[in-house]
C-alpha positions as CSV (number, residue, x, y, z in Angstrom):
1,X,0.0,0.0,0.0
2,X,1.4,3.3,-0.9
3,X,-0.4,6.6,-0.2
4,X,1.0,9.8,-2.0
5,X,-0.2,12.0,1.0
6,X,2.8,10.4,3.3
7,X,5.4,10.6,0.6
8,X,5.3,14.6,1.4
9,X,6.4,14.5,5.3
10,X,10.8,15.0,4.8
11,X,12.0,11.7,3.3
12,X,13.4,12.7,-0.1
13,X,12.8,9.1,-1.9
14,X,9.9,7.7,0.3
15,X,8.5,4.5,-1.1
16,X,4.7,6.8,-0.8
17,X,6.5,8.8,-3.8
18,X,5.1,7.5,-7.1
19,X,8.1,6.8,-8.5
20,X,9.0,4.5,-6.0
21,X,5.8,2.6,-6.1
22,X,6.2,-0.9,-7.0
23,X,4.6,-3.0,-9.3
24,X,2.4,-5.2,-6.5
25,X,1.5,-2.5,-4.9
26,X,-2.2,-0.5,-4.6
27,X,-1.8,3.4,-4.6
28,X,-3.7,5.6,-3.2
29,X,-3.9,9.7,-3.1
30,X,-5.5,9.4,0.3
31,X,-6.8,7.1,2.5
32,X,-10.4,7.1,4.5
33,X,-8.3,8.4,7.6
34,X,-6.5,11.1,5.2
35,X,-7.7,14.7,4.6
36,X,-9.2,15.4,0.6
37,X,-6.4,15.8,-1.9
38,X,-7.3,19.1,-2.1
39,X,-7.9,19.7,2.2
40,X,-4.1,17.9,2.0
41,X,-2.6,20.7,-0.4
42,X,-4.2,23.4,1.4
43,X,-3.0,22.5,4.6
44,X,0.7,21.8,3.5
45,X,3.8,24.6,3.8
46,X,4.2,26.6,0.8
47,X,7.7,24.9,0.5
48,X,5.8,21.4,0.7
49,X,3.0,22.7,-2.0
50,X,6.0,23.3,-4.3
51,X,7.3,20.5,-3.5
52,X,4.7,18.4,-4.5
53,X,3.6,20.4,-8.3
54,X,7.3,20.5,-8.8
55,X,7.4,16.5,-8.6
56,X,4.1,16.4,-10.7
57,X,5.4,18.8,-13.0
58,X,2.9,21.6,-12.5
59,X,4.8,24.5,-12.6
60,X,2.1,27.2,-12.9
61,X,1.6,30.1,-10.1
62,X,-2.1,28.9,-9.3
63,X,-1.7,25.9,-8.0
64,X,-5.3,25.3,-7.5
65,X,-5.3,24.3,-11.2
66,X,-3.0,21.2,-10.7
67,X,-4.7,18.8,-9.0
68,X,-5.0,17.3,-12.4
69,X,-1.5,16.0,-12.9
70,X,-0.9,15.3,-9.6
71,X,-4.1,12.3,-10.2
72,X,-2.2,11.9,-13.9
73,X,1.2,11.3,-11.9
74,X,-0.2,8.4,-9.7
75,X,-1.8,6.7,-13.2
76,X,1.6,6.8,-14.6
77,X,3.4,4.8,-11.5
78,X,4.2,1.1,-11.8
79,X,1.2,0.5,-9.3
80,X,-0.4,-2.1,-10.2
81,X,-3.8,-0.8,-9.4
82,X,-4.7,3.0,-8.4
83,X,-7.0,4.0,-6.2
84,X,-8.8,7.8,-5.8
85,X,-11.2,8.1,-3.2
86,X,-14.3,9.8,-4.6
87,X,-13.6,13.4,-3.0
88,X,-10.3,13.7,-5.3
89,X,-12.0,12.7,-8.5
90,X,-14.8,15.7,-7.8
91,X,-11.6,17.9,-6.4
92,X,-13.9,18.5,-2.6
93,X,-11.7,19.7,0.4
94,X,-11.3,19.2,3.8
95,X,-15.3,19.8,4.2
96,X,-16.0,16.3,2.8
97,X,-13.0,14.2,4.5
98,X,-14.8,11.0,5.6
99,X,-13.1,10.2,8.9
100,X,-10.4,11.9,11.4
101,X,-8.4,9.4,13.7
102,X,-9.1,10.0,17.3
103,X,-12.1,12.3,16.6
104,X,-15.6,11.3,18.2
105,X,-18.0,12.8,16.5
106,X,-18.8,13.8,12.7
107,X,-16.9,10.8,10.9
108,X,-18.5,8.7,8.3
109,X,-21.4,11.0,7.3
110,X,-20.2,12.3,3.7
111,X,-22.7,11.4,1.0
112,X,-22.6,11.8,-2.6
113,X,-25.4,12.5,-5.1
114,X,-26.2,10.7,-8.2
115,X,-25.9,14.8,-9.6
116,X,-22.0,14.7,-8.0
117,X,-20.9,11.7,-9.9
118,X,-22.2,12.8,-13.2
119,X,-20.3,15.5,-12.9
120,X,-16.8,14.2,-13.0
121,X,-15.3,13.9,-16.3
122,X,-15.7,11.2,-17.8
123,X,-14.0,11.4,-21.0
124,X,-10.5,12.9,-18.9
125,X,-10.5,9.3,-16.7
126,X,-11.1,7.2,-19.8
127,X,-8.4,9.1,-21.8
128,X,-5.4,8.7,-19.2
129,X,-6.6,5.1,-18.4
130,X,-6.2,4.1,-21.9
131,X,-3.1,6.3,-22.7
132,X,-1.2,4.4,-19.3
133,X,-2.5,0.9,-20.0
134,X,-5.2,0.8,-17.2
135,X,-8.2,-0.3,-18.7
């Protein structure tokens, strides 16, 4: 199991860093326990942000556009299967993270609508999975 979030906290070639990833292994961006891709980017240091679209090679100023290639990175790591919890594939924050370790109350109750799903893209997913051998 490899989980991109952890591949962010100081090592410089953790095995969470897709290029590491190995081919029996399940990638994930996040895990249930995990903050949103986009509540994990939010809350990181500025050096750690850059850090991060540096390795997925989004270089642009607004880095609220890049979520994109960071999902595009993890489909292009030996894993042999990827997994995106739902949040990341609409790009929901912190708002919708489905559980917080050690917290009592409030975990479990994120819902999505049938309205929600049809709005991911559709066409993108099928693209990259075809163009990195996933299908």
């Amino acid at each position: 199991m490899r989980v991109l979030q952890f591949g962010f906290l100081g090592d410089d070639d953790s095995i969470h860093l897709p290029h590491n990833y190995e081919k029996n292994t399940v990638a994930y961006t996040g895990t249930h326990d995990n903050n949103t891709l986009l509540g994990y980017v939010w809350e990181l240091s500025d050096e750690n942000r850059r850090r991060l679209f540096d390795y997925v090679g989004y270089l642009e100023p607004d880095w609220d556009k890049g979520y994109d290639d960071v999902l595009r990175t993890m489909l292009q790591s030996h894993s042999d299967l990827v997994i995106f919890p739902i949040q990341d594939l609409l790009c929901y924050g912190a708002d919708t993270r489905l559980n917080t370790p050690g917290k009592a109350f409030g975990n479990w109750e994120y819902r999505v609508t049938k309205e929600q799903l049809m709005g991911i893209d559709k066409e993108k997913f099928s693209k990259w999975l075809t163009l990195y051998k996933r299908r």
